[in-house]
N, C-alpha and C positions, 0 to 999 in steps of 0.2 A: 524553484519550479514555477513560481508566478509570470501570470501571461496576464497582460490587458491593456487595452489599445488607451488611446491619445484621449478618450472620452470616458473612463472608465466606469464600472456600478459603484455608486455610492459607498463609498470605505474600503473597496476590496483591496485599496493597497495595503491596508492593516496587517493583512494574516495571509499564506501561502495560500494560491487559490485552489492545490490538490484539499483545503480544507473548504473554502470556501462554493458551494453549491448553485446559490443563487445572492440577490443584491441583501446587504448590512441593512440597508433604509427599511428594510420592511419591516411595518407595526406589530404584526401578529407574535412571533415571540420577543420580542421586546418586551411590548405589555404585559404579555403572560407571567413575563419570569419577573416582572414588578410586582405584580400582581401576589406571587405565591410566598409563603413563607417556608423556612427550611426544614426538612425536618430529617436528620443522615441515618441512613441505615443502621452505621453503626453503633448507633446511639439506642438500638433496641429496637425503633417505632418503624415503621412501614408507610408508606404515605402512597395517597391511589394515583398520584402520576406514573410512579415508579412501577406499579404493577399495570398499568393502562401500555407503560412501554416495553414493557417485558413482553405481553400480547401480543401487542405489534408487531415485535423485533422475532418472534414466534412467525408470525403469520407471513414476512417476507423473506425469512432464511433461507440458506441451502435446506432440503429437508436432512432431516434426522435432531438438529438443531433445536433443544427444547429449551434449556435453558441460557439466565442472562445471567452473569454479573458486571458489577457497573464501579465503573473506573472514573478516574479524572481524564486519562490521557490513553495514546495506545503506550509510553513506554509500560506505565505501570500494568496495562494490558498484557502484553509480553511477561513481564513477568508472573503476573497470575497464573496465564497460560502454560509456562515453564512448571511455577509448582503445581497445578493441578496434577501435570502428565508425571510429575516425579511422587505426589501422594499418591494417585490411581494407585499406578504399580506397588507401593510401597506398602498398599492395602490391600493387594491380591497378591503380596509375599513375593514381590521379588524385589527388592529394597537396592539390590547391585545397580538397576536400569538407572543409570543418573546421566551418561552422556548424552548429547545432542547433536544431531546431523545440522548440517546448514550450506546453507549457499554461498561464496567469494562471491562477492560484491553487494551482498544481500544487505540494509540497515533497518534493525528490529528499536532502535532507540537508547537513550542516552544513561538511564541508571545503570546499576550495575549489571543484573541479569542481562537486560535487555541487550545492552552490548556485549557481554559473554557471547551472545551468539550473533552478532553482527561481525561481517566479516570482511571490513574495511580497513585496512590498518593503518592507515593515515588517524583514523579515528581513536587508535591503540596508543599513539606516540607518548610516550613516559610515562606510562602503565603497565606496570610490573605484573606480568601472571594474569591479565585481564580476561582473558577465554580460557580457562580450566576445565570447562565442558565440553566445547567445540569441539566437532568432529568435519572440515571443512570438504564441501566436494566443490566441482567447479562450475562455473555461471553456464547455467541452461543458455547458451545462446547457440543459436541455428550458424548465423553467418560465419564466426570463424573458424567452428567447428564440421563445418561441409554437410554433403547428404546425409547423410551416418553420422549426423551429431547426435538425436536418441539413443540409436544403438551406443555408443561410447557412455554416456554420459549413464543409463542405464548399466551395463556392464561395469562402470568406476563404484556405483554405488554398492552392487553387488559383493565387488571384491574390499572393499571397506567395510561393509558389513563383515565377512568370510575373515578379514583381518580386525580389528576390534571385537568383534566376537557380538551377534544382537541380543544377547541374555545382559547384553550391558547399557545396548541404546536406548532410551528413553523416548524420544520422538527427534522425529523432523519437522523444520519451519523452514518456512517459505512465504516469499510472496508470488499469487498468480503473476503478476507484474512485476520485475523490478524495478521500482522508481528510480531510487537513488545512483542506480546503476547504469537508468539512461532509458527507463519504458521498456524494457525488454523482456516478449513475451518467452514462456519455456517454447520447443520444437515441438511440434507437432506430434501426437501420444505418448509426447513426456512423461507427462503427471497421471493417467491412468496405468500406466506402465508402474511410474516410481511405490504409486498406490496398491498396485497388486502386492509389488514385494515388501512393503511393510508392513502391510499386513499379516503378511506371512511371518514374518517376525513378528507380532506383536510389537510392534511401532509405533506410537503414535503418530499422526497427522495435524502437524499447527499452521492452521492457514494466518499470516498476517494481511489482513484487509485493510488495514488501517489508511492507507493513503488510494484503494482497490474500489473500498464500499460506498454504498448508498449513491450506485448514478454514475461514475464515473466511467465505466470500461464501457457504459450503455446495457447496462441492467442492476439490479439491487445488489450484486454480488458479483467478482469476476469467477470467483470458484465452479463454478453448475456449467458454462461456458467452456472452460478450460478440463471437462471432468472429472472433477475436483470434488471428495466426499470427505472435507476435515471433519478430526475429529471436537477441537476447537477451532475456533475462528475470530480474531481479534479486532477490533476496529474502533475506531475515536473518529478524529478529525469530521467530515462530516455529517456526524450523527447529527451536530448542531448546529453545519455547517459555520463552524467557527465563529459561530453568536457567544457563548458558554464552555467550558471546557466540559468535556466527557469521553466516555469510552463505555463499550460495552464488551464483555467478550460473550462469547457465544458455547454451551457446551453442549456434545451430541449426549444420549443416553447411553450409550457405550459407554462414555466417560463416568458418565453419573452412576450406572450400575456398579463401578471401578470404582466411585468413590464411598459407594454405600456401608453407611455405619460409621464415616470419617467426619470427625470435628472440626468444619470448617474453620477454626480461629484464626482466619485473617480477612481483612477490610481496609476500607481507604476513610479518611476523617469524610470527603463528600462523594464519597460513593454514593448511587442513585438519590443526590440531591432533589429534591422535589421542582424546582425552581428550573435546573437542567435538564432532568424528566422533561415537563412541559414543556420547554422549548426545543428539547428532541422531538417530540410528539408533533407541534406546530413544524418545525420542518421538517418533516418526513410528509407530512401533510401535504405542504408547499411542491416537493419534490412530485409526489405520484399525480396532484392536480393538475401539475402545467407539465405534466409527461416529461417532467425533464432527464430522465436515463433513456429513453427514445431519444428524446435531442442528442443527447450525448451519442449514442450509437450513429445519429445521423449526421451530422455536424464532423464527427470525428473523421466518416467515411471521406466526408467532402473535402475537407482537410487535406487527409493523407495522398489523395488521388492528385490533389493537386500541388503537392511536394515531393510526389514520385518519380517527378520527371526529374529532381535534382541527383537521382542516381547516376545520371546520365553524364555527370561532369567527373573527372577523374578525383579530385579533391572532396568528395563527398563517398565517405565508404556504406551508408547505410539510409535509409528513412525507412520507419515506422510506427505505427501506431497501434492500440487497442481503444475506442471511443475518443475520449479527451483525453487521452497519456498520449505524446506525440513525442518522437524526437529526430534529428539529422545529426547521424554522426559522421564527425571529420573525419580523413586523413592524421596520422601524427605529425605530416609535414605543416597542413591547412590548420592545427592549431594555432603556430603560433600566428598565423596572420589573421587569426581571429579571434585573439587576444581583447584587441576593442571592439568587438563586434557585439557586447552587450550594451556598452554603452551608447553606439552609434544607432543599436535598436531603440533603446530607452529614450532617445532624441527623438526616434521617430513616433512614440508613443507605445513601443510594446516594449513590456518586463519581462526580462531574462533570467533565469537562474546563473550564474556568473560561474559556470563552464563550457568555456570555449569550442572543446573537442565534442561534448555532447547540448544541439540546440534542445534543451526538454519545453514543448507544450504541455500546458496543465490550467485553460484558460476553465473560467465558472461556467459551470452548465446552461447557465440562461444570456451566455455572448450571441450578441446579434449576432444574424448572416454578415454586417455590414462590418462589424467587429470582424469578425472570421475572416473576411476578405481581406481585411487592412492589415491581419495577423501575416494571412499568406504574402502575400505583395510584397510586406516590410522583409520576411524573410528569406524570400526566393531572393530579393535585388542584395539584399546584402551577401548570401552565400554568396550568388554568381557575382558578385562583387572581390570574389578572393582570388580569383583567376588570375588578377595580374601579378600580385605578389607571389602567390603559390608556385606557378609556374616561373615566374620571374621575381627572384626574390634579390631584393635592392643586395647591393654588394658590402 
C-alpha cells in the first residue's frame, strides 16, 4: 500500500506507509525509547509509560472505550479481541457463542485466529480447515451492489443470523475501511443499521482499526465517522507509526462488565513495553501538534477530487477515497495492461502496492502538497496511459 514520491521522508520506504504517520528522522521517539528500560507487563511490574498511554488512548477513543491492552502487533490484536468476545459470553453463561460474522475480502492478519476470520482465500491456499469460525457475508461495497446495496447487504445479515441461529454468534469484525480490499468504505447507514441488529442479538462489535487508526481516515478513529460504537476496537501499525512494534486493543465497559470476575491469563512477552509505551506517547504527541489527521482529512479531499475525473474513462470502473486511504480501480479488461504500471510509477518516483486492478493510495500524513501533486500527475498520466492498449490491445 506504500505511496511516496521521487524525494521521499527519511526511511519511509522501510515499512508500509498505512503504518507510517509522519518522517523515521525524527529524534523524539528515537531517543526516548533509548533512553527507557524494559519492564513487560507480563512479568508482574507496571511501568508509568504504559499507564500514561492507556490515559491517552482513553482520552482519544470512540467513547465508551475505557480500557487498553497492549499488543506487539494488530494480528495478535485480533486475536485478543476474538477471545475477549468469546470469554465475555462464556462468563455470562452462554458458552455456545463461538462463531464469528465477517466480511469477504476483509484481512484481520496472519496468525492463526487472526486469519480464521480473514476472508481472503488466496490467503487460505494449503490450509486445511483454516476458518472453523467464520461466518462470511459479502463486501460492503456500494458500486456493484447498486442503490439498494444497504438494504441487501442488511437483509443477507439478517437471514444468516435467522439461519446460524445468533445464541451461536459471538461477534462481528470488521474494518470501517477495507484496506486490503482496495479502501472501500461500507454504503451509506451500513454500520448503524448492521449495529442496530447486533445488538439485538447480543453480538459483539470488533472494530479492526489497525490499518483505520491514529490519523489516517482524518480523525483519531474511522469508527465515530462511519457511526460506529465497537465494542472492541483493535489497532497497531500507527500507534508508533512504525518506529517500534505495538498494538493496543481497545475495550468498551460492556465488554469489561461481561468480563467481570474472569482471570485474565493471557499476555504477550512485550505487551505494554515501556520503551514502546514512550514512543507511542511521543507520536501521538507528534500527530495531534502538526494537526496531522486534519492534513489527512484535507489532503485526502484534494486528492480524490482530483482523481475523479478519471471515472470518466471507460477503463476505470471506480475512484475513492476516505482521508489518506485512496484507490482507482480498473476494468478486468485494464488489468492486464496495467500489469507494469507499478513499476513504470516506481520509475517515476511513486510506490505502488503491486496490484494492478486496484491503484491503493496510503501516502504519510505529513506528504507535502508538492508530494501530493507529483502523486496525482504520476497517476492520472499513467492511467490515461492505458487507453491505447485497453481499447486496442496489440494482437
Amino acid at each position: 500500500m506504500a505511496v511516496t514520491t521521487s524525494t521521499p521522508l527519511p526511511g519511509s520506504a522501510r515499512a508500509p506507509s498505512d503504518t507510517a504517520t509522519h518522517s523515521w528522522s525524527r529524534p523524539p521517539p528515537s531517543r526516548c525509547s533509548a533512553r527507557l528500560a524494559s519492564f513487560p507487563l507480563l512479568a508482574g511490574c507496571v511501568n508509568e509509560p504504559a499507564i500514561s498511554l492507556a490515559d491517552r488512548l482513553r482520552s482519544i477513543a470512540p467513547a465508551g472505550l475505557s480500557k487498553a491492552f497492549y499488543t506487539s502487533g494488530g494480528s495478535e490484536g485480533v486475536e485478543m479481541a476474538l477471545r475477549f468476545a468469546h470469554l465475555a459470553h462464556f462468563n455470562t453463561g452462554e458458552s455456545e457463542r463461538t462463531l464469528i460474522l465477517t466480511l469477504k475480502g476483509a484481512y484481520h492478519g496472519a496468525t492463526a485466529g487472526a486469519l480464521g476470520v480473514t476472508e481472503i482465500d488466496a490467503l487460505h491456499h494449503g490450509l486445511k480447515d483454516s476458518r472453523p469460525l467464520s461466518i462470511p457475508l459479502s463486501l460492503p461495497h456500494a458500486r456493484p451492489l447498486g442503490p439498494d446495496a444497504t438494504d441487501i447487504l442488511i437483509n443477507e445479515l439478517e437471514q444468516t443470523i435467522a439461519v446460524v441461529g445468533g445464541e451461536r454468534i459471538a461477534a462481528f469484525t470488521g474494518e470501517p475501511v477495507l484496506g486490503m480490499a482496495g479502501m472501500i468504505p461500507a454504503p451509506h447507514g451500513y454500520w448503524p443499521r448492521l449495529q442496530q441488529i447486533l445488538k439485538q442479538h447480543r453480538i459483539l462489535l470488533i472494530a479492526d482499526e489497525v490499518a483505520t487508526g491514529y490519523g489516517r481516515t482524518g480523525d483519531w478513529f474511522a469508527c465515530p465517522h462511519q457511526g460506529i460504537e465497537p465494542d472492541i476496537t483493535v489497532t497497531a501499525k500507527a500507534l508508533t507509526s512504525g518506529y517500534i512494534p505495538m498494538g493496543a486493543v481497545l475495550v468498551s465497559d460492556h465488554v469489561i462488565d461481561m468480563l467481570h470476575g474472569t482471570q485474565l491469563t493471557h499476555g504477550f512477552t512485550f505487551g505494554g513495553h515501556a520503551a514502546a509505551a514512550a514512543v507511542a506517547l511521543a507520536n501521538l504527541n507528534i500527530i495531534e501538534q502538526e494537526h496531522l489527521t486534519a492534513r489527512a482529512a484535507k489532503l485526502g479531499t484534494q486528492i480524490l477530487q482530483q482523481l475523479k475525473p478519471l471515472e470518466e474513462l471507460p477503463w476505470v470502473e471506480e475512484v475513492r477515497g476516505t482521508g489518506l486511504m485512496l484507490a482507482v480501480e480498473l476494468t478486468p479488461r485494464a488489468t492486464a495492461a496495467a500489469r507494469d504500471l507499478p513499476a513504470r510509477a516506481a520509475a517515476a518516483g511513486v510506490l505502488l502496492r503491486n496490484s494492478p486492478r486496484q491503484i491503493c493510495l496510503t501516502p504519510p500524513l505529513v506528504i507535502t502538497d508538492g508530494q501530493a501533486q507529483h502523486i496525482i500527475d504520476v497517476i492520472t498520466t499513467e492511467i490515461r496511459a492505458l487507453g491505447a492498449s485497453t481499447l486496442h490491445p496489440a494482437d
